[in-house]
C-alpha positions as CSV (number, residue, x, y, z in Angstrom):
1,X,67.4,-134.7,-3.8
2,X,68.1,-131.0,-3.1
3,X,64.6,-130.0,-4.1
4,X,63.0,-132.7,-1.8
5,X,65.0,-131.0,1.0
6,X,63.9,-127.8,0.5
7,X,59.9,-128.9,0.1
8,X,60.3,-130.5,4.0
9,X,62.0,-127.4,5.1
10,X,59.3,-125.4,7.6
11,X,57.9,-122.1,6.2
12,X,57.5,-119.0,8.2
13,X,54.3,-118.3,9.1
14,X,52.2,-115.7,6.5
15,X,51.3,-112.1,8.2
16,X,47.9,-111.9,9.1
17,X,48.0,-108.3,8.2
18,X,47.5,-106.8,4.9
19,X,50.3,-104.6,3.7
20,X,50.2,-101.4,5.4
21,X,50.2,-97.5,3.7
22,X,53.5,-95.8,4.3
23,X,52.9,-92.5,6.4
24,X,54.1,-89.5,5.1
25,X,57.5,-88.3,6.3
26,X,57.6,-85.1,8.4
27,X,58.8,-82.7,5.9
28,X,56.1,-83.4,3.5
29,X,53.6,-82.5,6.2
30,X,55.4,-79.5,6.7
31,X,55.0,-78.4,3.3
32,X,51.1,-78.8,3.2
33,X,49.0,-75.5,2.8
34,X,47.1,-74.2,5.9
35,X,43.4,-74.5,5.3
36,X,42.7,-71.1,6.6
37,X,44.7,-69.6,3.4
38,X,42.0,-71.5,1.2
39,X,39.7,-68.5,0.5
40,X,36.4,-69.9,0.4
41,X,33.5,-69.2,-2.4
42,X,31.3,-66.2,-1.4
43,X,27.4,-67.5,-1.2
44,X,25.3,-65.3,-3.5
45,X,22.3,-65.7,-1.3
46,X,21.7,-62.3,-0.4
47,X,21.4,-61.1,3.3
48,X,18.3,-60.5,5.5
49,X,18.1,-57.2,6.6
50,X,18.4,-57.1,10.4
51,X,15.2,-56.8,12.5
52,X,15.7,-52.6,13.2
53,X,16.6,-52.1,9.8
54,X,14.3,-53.9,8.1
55,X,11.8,-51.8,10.2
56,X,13.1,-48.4,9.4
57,X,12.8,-49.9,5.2
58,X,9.4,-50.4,5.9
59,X,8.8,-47.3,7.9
60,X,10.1,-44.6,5.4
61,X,8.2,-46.8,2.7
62,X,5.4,-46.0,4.2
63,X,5.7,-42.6,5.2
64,X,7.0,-42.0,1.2
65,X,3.6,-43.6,0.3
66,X,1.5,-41.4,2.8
67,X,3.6,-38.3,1.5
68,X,2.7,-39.1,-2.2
69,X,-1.3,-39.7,-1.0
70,X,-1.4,-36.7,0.7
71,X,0.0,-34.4,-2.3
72,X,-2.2,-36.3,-4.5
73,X,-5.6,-35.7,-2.7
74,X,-8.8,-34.7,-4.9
75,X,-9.8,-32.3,-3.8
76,X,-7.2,-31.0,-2.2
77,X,-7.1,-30.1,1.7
78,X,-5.3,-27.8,3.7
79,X,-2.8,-30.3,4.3
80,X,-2.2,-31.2,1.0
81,X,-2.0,-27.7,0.3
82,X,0.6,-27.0,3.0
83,X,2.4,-30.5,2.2
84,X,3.0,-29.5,-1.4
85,X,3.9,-25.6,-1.2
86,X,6.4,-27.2,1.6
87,X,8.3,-29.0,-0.7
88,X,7.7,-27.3,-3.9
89,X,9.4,-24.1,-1.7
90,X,12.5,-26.3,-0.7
91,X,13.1,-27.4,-3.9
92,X,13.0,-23.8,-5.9
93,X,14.4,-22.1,-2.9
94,X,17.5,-20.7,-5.4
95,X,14.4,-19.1,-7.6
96,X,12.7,-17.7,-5.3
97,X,15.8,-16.0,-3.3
98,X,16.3,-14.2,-6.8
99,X,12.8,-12.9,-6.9
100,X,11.3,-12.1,-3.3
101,X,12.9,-10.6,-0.2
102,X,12.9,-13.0,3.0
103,X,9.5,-12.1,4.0
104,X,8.1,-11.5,0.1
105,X,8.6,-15.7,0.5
106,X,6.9,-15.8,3.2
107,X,4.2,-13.9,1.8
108,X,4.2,-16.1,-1.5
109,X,4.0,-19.3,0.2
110,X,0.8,-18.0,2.0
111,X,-0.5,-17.4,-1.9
112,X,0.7,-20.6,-2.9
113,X,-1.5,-22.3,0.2
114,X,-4.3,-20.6,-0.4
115,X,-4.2,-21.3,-4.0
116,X,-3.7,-24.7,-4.1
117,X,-6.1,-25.4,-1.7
118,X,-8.7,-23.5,-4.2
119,X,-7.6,-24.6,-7.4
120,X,-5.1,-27.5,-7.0
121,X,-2.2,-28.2,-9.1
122,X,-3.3,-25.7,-12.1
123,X,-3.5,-22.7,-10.0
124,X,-0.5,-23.1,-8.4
125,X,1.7,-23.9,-11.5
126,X,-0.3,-20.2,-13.1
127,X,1.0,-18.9,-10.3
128,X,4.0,-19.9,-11.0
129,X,4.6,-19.0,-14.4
130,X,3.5,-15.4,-13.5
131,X,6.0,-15.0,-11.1
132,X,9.1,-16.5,-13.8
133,X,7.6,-14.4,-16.4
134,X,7.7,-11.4,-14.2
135,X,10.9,-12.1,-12.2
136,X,12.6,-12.6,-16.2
137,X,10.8,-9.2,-17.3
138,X,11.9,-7.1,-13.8
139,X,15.9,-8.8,-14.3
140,X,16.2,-7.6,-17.9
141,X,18.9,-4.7,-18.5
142,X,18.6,-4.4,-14.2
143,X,21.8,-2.3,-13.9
144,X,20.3,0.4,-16.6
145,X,17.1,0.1,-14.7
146,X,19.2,1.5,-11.7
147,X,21.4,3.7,-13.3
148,X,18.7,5.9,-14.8
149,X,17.1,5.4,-10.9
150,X,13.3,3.4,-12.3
151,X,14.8,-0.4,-11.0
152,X,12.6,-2.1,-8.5
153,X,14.6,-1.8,-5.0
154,X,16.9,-4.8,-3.7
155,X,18.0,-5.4,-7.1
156,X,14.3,-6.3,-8.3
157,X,13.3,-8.7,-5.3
158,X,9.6,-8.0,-4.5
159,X,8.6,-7.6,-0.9
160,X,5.3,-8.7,0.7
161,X,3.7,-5.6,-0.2
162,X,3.9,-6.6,-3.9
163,X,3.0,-9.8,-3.9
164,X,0.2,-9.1,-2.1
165,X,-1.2,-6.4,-4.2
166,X,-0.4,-8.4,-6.9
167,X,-2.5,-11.7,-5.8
168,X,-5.4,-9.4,-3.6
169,X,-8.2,-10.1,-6.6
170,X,-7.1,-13.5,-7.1
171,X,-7.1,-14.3,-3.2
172,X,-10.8,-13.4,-3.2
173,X,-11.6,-15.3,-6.0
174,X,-9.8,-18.7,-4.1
175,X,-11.5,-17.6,-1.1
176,X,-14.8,-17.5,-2.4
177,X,-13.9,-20.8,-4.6
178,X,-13.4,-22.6,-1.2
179,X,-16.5,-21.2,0.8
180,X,-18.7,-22.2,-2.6
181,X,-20.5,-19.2,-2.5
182,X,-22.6,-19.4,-5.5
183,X,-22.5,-23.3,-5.8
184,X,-21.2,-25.5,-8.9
185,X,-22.4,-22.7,-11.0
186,X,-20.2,-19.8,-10.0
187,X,-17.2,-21.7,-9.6
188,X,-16.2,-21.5,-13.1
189,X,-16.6,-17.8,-12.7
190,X,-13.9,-18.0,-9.7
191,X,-11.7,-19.6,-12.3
192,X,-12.0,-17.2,-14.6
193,X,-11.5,-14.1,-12.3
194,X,-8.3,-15.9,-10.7
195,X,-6.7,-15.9,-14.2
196,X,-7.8,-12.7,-15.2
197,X,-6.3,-11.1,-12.2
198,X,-3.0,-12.4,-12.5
199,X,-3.4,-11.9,-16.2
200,X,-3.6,-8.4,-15.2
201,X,-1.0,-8.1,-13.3
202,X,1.4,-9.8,-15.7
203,X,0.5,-7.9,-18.4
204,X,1.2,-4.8,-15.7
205,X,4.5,-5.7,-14.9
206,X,5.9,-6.8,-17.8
207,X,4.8,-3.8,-19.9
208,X,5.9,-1.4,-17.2
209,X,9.6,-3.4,-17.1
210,X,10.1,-3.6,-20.8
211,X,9.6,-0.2,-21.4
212,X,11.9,1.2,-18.8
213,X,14.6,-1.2,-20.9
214,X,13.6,-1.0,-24.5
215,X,10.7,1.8,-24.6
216,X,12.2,4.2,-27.0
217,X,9.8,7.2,-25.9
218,X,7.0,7.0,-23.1
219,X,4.1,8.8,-22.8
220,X,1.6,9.8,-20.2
221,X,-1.8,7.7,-21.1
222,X,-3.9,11.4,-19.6
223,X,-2.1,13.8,-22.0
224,X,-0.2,11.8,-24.2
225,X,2.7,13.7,-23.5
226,X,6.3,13.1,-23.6
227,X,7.9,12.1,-20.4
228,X,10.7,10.2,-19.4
229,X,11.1,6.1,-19.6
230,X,9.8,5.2,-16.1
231,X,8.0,8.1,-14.8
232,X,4.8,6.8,-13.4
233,X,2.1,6.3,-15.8
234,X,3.8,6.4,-18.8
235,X,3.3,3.9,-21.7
236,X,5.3,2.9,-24.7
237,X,4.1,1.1,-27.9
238,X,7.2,-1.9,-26.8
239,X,5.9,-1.8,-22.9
240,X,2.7,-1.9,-24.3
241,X,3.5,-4.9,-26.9
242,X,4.9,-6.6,-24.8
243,X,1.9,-6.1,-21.6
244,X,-0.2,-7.8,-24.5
245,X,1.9,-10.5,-25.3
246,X,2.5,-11.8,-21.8
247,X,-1.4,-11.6,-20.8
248,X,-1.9,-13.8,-23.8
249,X,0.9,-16.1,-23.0
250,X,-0.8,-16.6,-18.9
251,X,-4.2,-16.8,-20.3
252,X,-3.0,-19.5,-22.9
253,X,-1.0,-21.4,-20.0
254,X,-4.7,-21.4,-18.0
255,X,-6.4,-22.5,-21.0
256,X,-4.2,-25.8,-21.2
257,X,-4.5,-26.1,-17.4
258,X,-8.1,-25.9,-17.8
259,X,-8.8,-23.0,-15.8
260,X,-10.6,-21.4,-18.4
261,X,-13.4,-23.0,-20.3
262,X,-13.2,-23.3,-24.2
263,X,-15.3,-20.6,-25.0
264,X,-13.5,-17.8,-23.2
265,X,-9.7,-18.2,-23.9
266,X,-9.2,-14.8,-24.6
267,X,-11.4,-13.1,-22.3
268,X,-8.5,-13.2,-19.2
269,X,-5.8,-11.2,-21.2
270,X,-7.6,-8.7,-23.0
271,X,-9.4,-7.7,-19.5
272,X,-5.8,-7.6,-17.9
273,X,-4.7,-5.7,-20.7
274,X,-7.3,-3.1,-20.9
275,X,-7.6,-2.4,-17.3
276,X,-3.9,-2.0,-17.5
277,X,-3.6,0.6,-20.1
278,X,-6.8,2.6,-19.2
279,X,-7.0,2.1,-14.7
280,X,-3.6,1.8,-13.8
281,X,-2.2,4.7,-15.7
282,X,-4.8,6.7,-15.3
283,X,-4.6,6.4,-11.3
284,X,-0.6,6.8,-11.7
285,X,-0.7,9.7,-14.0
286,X,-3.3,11.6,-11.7
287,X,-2.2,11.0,-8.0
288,X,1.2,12.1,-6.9
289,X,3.8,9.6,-5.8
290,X,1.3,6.8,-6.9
291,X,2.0,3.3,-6.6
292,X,0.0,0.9,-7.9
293,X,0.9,-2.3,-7.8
């Protein structure tokens, strides 16, 4: 009877809306991170340059390449030649401070235009090793060298006067190398009378420097007699060796660089060292307060 009841009782009405999410209380929301503390993943797509830099990149890239086109001319030119002695100078500027006065540089870069315009890259790296060789040679036992008063002056640091005694018969040879006098056929003889002139020199310098530091006795090449180590015109068997040895050495150097043809190797230092033991000390011997260079 009960249950009959409670089936004619009314219902209430159903919600027409479905159950609803609960919000989040307040304190929960205070608790939530701030999304400017997220770090965010760095893109490893890489950055364009901007439009002025990107235009200074291409601009030294292109003045590099000009540079390197320019040094690398065949046959060289005059601005090749002043292009290359410019930087070859700035880079050995601590060797050449220890070797040449301020305007002996000055002097040398001159030679070192003139030569490369003549004979390129080989004649200027001869060059070169003459002036180490010689530098190394002048620099040995220098404080003997001055106490016994026969040391080149400012502590062996040539001025222009020596370097351009030293490179006058190799200057004409360049210069007549660059006007061709004489054609394709003569410039091998150019060549040739480049290296011998600074093969004579070398073998000049060196003998004269080693035997004012190891010459045990010197003598005069007119009389053969006895005089002290560094009088003027003297020679010594060690100078002498030692002359030989670094004329050889240049005229080897010029061989690899192919500045002297196959079948002359040898002609370059034997000239330098006879003209230096015969001319040089001859004139030195004979004229007072001589100074040959």
């Amino acid at each position: 009877m009960a249950s009959a009841l409670l089936l004619l009782l009314p219902r209430p009405p159903l919600s027409p809306h479905p159950l609803r999410r609960l919000s989040v209380p307040n304190s929960l929301a205070l608790l939530s991170i701030p999304k400017t503390l997220v770090p965010k993943p760095r893109s490893r797509v890489p950055r364009m340059l901007s439009p002025p830099r990107a235009f200074a990149f291409q601009e030294l890239a292109g003045l590099q390449d000009s540079l390197l086109d320019l040094l690398q001319a065949s046959p060289p030119t005059w601005k090749s030649a002043i292009a290359s002695n410019l930087l070859i100078f700035l880079v050995g500027s601590p060797i050449l401070v220890s070797g040449l006065s301020p305007s002996g540089i000055g002097a040398a870069f001159l030679l070192g235009v003139l030569t490369w315009r003549a004979f390129g890259s080989p004649g200027f790296l001869l060059v070169a090793a003459y002036f180490i060789v010689g530098t190394v040679a002048t620099k040995l036992k220098i404080t003997q060298k001055e106490a016994l008063g026969v040391a080149e002056k400012r502590r062996g640091r040539r001025g222009p006067g020596s370097v351009i005694g030293s490179s006058a018969a190799g200057c004409v040879c360049a210069f007549l190398s660059i006007c061709g006098i004489g054609g394709a056929s003569f410039a091998g003889l150019w060549k040739l009378g480049f290296v011998a002139s600074f093969c004579t020199k070398l073998s000049d310098t060196v003998s004269s420097e080693i035997g004012k530091a190891y010459g045990e006795t010197a003598y005069l090449v007119t009389t053969f007699k006895v005089v002290p180590r560094g009088t003027e015109g003297a020679v010594s068997v060690e100078g002498t060796i030692a002359g030989l040895l670094a004329s050889i050495l240049l005229a080897s150097i010029g061989y690899f660089l192919g500045e002297v043809i196959l079948s002359r190797p040898t002609i370059p230092h034997l000239f330098g060292f006879l003209y230096r033991c015969t001319t040089s000390c001859y004139m030195c011997s004979s004229i007072p307060d001589c100074k040959f260079w």
